[in-house]
N, CA, C and O atoms as a CHARMM CRD file, in Angstrom:
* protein
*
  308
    1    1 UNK  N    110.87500 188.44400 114.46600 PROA 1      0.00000
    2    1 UNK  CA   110.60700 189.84700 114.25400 PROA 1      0.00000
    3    1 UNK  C    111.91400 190.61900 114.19900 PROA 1      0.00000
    4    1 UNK  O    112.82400 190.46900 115.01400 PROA 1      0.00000
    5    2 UNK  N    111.92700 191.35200 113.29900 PROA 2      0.00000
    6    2 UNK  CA   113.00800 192.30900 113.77000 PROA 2      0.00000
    7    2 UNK  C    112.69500 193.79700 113.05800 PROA 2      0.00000
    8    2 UNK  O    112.11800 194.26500 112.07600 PROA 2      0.00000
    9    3 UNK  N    113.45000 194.20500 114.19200 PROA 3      0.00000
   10    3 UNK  CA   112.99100 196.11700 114.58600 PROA 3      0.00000
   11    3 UNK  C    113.85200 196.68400 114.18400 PROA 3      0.00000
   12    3 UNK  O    114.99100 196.34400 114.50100 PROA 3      0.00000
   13    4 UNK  N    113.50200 198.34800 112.87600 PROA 4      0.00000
   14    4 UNK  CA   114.49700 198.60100 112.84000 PROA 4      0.00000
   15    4 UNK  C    114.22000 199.92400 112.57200 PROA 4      0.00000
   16    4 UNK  O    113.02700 200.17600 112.74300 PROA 4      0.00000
   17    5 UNK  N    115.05500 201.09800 112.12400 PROA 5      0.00000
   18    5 UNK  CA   114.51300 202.72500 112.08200 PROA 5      0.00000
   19    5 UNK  C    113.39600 202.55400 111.54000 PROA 5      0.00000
   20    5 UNK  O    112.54100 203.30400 112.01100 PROA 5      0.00000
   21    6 UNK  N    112.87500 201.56600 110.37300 PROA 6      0.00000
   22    6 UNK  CA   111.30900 201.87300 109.93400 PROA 6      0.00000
   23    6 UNK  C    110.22200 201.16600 110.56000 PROA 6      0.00000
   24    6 UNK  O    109.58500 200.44500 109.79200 PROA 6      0.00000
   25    7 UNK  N    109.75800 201.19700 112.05900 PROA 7      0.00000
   26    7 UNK  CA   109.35900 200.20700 112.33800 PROA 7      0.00000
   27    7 UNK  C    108.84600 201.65900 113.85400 PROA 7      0.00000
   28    7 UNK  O    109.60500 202.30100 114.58000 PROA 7      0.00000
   29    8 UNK  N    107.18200 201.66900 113.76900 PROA 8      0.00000
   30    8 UNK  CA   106.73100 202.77000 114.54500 PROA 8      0.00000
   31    8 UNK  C    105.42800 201.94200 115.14500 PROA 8      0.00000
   32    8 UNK  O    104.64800 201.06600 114.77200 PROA 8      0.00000
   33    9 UNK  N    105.59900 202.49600 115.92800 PROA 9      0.00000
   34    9 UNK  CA   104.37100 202.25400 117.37300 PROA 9      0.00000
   35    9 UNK  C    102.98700 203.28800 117.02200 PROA 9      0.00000
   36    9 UNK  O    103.21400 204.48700 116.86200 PROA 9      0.00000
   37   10 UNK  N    101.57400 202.77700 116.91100 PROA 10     0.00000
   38   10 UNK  CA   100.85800 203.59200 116.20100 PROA 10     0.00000
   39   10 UNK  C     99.39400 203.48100 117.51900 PROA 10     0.00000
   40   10 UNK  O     98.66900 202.50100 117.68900 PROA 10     0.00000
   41   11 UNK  N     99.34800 204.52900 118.10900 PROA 11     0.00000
   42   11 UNK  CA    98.10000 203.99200 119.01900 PROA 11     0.00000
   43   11 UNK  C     96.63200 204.55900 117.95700 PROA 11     0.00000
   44   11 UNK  O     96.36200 205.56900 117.30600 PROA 11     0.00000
   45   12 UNK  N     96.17700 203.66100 118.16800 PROA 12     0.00000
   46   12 UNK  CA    94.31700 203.70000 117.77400 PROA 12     0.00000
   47   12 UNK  C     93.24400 203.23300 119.08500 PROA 12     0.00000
   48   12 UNK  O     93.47300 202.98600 120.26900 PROA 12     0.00000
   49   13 UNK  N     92.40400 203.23700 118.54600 PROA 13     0.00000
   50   13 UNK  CA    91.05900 203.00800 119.13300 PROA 13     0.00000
   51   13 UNK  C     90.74800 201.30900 119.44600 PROA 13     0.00000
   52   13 UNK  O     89.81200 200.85500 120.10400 PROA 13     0.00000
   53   14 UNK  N     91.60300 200.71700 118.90600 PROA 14     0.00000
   54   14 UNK  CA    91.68300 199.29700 119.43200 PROA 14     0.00000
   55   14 UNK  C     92.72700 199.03800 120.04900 PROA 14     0.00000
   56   14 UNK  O     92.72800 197.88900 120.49200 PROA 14     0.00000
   57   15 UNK  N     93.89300 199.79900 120.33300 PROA 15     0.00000
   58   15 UNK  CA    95.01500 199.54100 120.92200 PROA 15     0.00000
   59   15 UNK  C     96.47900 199.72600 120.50800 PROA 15     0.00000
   60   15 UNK  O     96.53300 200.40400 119.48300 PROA 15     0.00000
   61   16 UNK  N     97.35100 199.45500 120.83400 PROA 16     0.00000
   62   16 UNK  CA    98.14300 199.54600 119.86300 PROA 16     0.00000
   63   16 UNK  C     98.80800 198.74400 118.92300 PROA 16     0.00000
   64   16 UNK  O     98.90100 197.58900 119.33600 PROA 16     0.00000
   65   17 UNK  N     99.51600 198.99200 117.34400 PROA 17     0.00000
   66   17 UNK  CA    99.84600 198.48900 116.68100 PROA 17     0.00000
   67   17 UNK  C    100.92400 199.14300 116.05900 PROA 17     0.00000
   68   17 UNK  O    100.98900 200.28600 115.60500 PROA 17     0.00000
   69   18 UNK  N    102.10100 197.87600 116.12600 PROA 18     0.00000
   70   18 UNK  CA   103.45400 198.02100 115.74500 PROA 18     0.00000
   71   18 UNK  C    103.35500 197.59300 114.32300 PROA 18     0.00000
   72   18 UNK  O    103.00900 196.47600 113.93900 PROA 18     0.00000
   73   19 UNK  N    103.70800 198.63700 113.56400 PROA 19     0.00000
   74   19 UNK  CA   103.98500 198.57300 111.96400 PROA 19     0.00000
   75   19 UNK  C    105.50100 198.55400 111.48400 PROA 19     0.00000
   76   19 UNK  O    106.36400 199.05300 112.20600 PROA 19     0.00000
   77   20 UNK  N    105.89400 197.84000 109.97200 PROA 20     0.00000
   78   20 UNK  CA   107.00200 197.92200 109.89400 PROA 20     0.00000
   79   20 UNK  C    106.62500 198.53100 108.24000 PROA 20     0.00000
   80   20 UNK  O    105.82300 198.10000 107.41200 PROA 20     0.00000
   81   21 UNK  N    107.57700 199.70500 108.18600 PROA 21     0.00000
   82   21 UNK  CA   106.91800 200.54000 107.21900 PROA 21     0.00000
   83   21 UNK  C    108.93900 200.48000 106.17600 PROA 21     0.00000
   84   21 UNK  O    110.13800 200.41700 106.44800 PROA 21     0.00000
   85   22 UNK  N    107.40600 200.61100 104.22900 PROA 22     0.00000
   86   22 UNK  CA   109.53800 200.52100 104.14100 PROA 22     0.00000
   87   22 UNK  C    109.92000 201.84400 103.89900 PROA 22     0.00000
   88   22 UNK  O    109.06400 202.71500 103.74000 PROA 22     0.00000
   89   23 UNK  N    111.51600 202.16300 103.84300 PROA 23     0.00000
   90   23 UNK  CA   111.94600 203.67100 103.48500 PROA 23     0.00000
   91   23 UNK  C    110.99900 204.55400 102.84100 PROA 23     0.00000
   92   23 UNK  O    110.40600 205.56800 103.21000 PROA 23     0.00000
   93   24 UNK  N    111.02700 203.86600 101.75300 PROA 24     0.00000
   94   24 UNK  CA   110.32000 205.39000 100.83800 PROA 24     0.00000
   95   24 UNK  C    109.00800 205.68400 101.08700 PROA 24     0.00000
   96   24 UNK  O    108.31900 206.37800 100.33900 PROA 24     0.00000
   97   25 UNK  N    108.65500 205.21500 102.04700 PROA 25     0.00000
   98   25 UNK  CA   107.01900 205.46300 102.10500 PROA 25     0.00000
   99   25 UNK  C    107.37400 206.36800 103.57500 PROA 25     0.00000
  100   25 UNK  O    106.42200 207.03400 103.98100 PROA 25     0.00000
  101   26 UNK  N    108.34000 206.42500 104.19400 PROA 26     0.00000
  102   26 UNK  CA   108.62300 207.13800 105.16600 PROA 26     0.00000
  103   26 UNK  C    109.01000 208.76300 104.90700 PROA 26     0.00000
  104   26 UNK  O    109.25700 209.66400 105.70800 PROA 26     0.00000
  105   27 UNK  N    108.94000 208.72700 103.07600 PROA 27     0.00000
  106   27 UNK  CA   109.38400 210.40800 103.17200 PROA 27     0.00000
  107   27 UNK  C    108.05700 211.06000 103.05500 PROA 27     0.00000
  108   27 UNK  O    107.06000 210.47800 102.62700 PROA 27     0.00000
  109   28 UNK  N    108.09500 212.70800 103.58900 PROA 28     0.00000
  110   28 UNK  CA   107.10600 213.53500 104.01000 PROA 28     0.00000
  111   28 UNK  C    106.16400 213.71200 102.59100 PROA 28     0.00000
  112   28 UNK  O    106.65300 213.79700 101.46400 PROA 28     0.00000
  113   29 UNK  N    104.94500 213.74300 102.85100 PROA 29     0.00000
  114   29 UNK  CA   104.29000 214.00200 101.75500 PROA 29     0.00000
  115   29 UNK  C    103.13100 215.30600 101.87600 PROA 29     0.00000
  116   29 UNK  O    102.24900 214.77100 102.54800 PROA 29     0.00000
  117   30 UNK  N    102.77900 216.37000 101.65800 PROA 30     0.00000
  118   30 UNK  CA   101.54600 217.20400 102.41800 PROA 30     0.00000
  119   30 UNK  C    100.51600 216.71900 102.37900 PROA 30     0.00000
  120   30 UNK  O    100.20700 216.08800 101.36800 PROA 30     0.00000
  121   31 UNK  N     99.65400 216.83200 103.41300 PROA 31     0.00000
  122   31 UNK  CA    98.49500 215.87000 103.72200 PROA 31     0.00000
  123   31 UNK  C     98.50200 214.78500 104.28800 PROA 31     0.00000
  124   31 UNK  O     97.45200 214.22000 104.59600 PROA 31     0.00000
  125   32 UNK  N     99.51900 214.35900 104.49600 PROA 32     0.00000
  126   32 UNK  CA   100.14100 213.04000 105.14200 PROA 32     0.00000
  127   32 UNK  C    100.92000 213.42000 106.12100 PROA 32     0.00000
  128   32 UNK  O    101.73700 214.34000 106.07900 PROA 32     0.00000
  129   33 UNK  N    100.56100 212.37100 107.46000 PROA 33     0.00000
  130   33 UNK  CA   101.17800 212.06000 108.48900 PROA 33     0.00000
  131   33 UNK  C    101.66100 210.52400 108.75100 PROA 33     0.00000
  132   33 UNK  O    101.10600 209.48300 108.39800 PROA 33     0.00000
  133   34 UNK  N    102.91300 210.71700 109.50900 PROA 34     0.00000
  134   34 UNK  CA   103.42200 209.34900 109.51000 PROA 34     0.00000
  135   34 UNK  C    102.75600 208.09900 110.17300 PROA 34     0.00000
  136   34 UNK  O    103.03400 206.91700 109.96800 PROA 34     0.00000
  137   35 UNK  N    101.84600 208.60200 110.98500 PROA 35     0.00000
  138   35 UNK  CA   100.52100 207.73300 112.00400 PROA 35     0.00000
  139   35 UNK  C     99.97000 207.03800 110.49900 PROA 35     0.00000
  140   35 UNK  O     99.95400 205.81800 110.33600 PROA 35     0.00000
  141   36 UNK  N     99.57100 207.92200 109.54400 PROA 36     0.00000
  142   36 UNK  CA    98.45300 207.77600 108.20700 PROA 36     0.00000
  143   36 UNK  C     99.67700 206.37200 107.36300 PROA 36     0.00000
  144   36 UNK  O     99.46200 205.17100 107.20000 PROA 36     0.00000
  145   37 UNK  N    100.79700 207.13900 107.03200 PROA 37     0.00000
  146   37 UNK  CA   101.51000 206.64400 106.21400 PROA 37     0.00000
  147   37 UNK  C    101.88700 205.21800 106.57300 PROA 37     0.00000
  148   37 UNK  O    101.99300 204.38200 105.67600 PROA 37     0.00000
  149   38 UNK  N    102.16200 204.79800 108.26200 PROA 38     0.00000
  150   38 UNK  CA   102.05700 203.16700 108.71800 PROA 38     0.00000
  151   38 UNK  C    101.21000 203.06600 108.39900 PROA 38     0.00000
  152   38 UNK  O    101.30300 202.95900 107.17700 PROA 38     0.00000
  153   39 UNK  N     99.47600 202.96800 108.92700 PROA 39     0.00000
  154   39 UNK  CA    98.82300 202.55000 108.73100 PROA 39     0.00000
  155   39 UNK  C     98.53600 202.10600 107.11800 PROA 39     0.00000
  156   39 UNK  O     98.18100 200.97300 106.79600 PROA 39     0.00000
  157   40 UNK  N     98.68700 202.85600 106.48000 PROA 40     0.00000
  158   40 UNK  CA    98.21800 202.88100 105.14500 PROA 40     0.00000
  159   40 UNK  C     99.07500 201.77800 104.24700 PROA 40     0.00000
  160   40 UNK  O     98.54300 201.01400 103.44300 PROA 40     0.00000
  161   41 UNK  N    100.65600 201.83800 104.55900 PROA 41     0.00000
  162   41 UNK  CA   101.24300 200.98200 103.73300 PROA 41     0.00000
  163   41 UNK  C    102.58900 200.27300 104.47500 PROA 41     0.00000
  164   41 UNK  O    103.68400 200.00200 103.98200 PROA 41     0.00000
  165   42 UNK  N    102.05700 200.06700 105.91900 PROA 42     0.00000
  166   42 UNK  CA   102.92600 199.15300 106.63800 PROA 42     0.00000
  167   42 UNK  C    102.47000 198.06900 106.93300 PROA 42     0.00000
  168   42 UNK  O    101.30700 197.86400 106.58600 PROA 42     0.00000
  169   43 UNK  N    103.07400 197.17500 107.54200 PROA 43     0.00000
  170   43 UNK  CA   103.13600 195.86400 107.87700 PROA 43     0.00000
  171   43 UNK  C    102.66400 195.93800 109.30700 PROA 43     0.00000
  172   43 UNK  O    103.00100 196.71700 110.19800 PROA 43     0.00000
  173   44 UNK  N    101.92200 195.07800 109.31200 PROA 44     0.00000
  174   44 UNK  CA   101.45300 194.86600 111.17800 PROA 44     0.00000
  175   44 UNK  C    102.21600 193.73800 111.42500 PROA 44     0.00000
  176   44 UNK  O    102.14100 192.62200 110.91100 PROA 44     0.00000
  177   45 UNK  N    103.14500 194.27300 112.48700 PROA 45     0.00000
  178   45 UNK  CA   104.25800 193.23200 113.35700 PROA 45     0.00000
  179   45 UNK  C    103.50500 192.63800 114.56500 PROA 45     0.00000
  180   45 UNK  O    103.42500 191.47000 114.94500 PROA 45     0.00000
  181   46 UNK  N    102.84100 194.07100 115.18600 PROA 46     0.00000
  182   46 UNK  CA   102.10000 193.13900 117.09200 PROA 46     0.00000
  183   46 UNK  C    101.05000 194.09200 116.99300 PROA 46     0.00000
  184   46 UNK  O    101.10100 195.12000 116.31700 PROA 46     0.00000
  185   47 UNK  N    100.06700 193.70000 117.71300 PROA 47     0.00000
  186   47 UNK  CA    99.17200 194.40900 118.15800 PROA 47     0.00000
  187   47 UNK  C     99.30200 193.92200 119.84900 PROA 47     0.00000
  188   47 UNK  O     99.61600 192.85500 120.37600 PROA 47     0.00000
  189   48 UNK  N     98.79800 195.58900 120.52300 PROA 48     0.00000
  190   48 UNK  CA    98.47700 195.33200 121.89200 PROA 48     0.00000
  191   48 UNK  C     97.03800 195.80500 122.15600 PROA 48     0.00000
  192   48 UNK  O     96.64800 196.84700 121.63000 PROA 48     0.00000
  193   49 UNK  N     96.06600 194.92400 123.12000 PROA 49     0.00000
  194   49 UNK  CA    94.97300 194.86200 123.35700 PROA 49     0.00000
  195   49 UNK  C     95.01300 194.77200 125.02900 PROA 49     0.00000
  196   49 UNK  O     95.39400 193.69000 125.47600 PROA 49     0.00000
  197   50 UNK  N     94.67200 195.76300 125.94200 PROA 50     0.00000
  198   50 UNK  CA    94.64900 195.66300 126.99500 PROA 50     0.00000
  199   50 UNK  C     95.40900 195.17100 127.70900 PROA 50     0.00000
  200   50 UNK  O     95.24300 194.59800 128.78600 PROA 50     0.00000
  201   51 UNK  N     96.29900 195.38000 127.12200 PROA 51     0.00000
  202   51 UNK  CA    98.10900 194.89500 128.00800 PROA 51     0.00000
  203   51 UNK  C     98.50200 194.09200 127.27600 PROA 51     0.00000
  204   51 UNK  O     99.70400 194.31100 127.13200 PROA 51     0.00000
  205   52 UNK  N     98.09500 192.95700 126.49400 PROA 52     0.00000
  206   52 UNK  CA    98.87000 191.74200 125.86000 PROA 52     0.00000
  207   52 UNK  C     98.78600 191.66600 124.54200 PROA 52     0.00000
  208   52 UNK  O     97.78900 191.73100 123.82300 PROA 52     0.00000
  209   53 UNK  N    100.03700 191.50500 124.24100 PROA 53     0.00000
  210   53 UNK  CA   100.72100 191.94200 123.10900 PROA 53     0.00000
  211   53 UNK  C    100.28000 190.42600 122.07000 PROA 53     0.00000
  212   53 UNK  O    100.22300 189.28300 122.52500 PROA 53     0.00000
  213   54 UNK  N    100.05800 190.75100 120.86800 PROA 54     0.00000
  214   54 UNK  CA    99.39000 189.63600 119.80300 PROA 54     0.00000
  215   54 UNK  C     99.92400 189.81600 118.61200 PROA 54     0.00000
  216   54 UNK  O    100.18300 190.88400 118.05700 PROA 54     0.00000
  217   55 UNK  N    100.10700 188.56500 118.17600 PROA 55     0.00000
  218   55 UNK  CA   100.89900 188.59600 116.25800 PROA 55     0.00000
  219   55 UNK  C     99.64000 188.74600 115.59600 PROA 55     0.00000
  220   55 UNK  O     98.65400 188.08000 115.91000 PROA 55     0.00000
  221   56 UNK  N     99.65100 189.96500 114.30600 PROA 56     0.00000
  222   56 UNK  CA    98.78800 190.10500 113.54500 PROA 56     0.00000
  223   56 UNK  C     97.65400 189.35800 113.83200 PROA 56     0.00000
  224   56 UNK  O     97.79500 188.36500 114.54700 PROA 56     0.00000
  225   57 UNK  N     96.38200 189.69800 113.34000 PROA 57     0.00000
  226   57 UNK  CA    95.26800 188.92100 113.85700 PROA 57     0.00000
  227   57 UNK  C     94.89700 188.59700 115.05700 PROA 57     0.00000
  228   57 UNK  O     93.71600 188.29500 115.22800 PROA 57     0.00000
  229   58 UNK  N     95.76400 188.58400 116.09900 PROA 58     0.00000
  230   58 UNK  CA    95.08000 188.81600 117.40300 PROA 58     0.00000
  231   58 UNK  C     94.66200 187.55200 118.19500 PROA 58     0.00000
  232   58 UNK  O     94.17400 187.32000 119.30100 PROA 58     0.00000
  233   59 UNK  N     95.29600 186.47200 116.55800 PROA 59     0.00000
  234   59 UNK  CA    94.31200 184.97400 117.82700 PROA 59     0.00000
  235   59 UNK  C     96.00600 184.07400 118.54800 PROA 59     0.00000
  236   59 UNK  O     95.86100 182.96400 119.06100 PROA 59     0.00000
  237   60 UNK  N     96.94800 184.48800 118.50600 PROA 60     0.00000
  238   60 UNK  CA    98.47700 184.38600 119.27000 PROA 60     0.00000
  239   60 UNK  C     99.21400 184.82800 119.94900 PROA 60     0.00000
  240   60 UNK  O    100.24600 185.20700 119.39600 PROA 60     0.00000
  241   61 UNK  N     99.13200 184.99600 121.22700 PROA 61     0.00000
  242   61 UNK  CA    99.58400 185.90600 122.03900 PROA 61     0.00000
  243   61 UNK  C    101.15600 186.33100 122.17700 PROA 61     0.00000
  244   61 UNK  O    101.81200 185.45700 121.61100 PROA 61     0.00000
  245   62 UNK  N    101.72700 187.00900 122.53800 PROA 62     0.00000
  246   62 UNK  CA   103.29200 187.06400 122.33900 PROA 62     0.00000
  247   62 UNK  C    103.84400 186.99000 123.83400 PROA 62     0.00000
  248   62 UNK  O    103.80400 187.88100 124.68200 PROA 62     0.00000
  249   63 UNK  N    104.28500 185.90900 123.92400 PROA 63     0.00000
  250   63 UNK  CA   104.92100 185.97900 125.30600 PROA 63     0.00000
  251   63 UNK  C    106.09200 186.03500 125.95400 PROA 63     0.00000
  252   63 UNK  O    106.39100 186.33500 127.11000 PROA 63     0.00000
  253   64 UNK  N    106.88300 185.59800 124.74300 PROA 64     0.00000
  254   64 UNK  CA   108.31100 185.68900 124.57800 PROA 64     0.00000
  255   64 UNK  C    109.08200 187.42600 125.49500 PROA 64     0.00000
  256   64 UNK  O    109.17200 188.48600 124.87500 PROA 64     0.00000
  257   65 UNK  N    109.47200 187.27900 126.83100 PROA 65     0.00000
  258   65 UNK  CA   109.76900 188.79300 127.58600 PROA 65     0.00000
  259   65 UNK  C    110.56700 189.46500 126.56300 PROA 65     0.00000
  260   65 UNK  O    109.95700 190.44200 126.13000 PROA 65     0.00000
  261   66 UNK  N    111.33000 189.35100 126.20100 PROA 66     0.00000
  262   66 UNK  CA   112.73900 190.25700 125.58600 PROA 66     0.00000
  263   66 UNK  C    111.70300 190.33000 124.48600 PROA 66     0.00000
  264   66 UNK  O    111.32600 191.48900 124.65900 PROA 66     0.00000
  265   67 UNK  N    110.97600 189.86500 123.45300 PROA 67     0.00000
  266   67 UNK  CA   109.94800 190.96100 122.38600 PROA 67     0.00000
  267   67 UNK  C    109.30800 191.52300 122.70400 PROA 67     0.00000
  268   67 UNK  O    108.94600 192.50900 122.06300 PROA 67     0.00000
  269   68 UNK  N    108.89100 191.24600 123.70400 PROA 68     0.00000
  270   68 UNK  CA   107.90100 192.16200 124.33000 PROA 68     0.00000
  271   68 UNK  C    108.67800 193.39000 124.73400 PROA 68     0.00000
  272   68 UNK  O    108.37600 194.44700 124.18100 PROA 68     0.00000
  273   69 UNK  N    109.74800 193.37500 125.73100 PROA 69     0.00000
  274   69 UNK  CA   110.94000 195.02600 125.46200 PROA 69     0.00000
  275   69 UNK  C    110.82900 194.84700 124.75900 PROA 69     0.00000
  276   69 UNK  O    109.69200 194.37600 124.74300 PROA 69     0.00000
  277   70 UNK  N    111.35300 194.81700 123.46400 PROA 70     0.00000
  278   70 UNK  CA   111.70300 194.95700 122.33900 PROA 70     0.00000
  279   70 UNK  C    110.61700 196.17400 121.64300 PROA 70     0.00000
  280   70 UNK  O    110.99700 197.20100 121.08000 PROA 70     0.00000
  281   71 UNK  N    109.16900 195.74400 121.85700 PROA 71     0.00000
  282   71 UNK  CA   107.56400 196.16500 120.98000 PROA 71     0.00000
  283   71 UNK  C    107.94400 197.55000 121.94100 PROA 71     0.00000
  284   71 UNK  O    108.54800 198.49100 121.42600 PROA 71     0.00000
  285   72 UNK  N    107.56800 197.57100 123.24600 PROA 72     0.00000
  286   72 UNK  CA   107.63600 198.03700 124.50200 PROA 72     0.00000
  287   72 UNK  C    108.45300 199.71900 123.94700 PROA 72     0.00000
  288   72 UNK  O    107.96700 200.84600 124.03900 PROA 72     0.00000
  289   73 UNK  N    110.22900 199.17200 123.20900 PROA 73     0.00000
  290   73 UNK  CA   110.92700 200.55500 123.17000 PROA 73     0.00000
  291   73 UNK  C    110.32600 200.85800 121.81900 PROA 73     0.00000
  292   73 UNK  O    111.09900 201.64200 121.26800 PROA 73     0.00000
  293   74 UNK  N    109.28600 200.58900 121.02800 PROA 74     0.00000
  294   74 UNK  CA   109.26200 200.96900 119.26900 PROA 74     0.00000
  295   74 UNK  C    108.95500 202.71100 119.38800 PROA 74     0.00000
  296   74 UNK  O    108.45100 203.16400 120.41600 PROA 74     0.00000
  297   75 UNK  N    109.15500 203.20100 118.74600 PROA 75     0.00000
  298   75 UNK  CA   109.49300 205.10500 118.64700 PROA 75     0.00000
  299   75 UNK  C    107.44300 205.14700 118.16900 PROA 75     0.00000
  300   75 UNK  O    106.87800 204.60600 117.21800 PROA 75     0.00000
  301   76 UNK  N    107.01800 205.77300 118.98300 PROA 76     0.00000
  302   76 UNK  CA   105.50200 206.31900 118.36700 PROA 76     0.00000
  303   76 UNK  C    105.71400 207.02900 116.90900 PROA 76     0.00000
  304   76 UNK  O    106.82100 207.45900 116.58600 PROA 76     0.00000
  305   77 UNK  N    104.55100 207.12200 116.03500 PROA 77     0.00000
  306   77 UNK  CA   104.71300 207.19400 114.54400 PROA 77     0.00000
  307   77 UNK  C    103.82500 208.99700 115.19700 PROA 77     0.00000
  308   77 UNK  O    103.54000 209.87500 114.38300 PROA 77     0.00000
């Protein structure tokens, strides 16, 4: 994995999910928010489900400590 300015922490209703979004989809658009704009045309890096952190799909858990900081510091979208 690797984390970098385009890469936002997005909480929902299942938990949270780390997206990796590219530049140009990061500029402002009206009607659009950057929560909308990951979701819509980013990459799912981790999802977290009740504390434990999972690679896309949800059936691999991430256990590795230092990614986990890593997910842990991502900037909320």
């Amino acid at each position: 994995m690797i984390f970098g300015d385009s890469t936002f922490l997005v909480h929902t209703d299942h938990g949270r999910i780390v997206y990796s979004v590219q530049p140009h989809h990061l500029i402002d658009r009206p009607g659009s928010t950057l929560r909308e704009r990951c979701m819509n045309y980013g990459h799912q890096m981790a999802v977290c489900n009740a504390g434990q952190w999972y690679r896309p799909g949800m059936r691999e858990p991430i256990l590795d400590t230092r990614t986990i900081a890593l997910l842990e510091r991502v900037p909320n979208a």
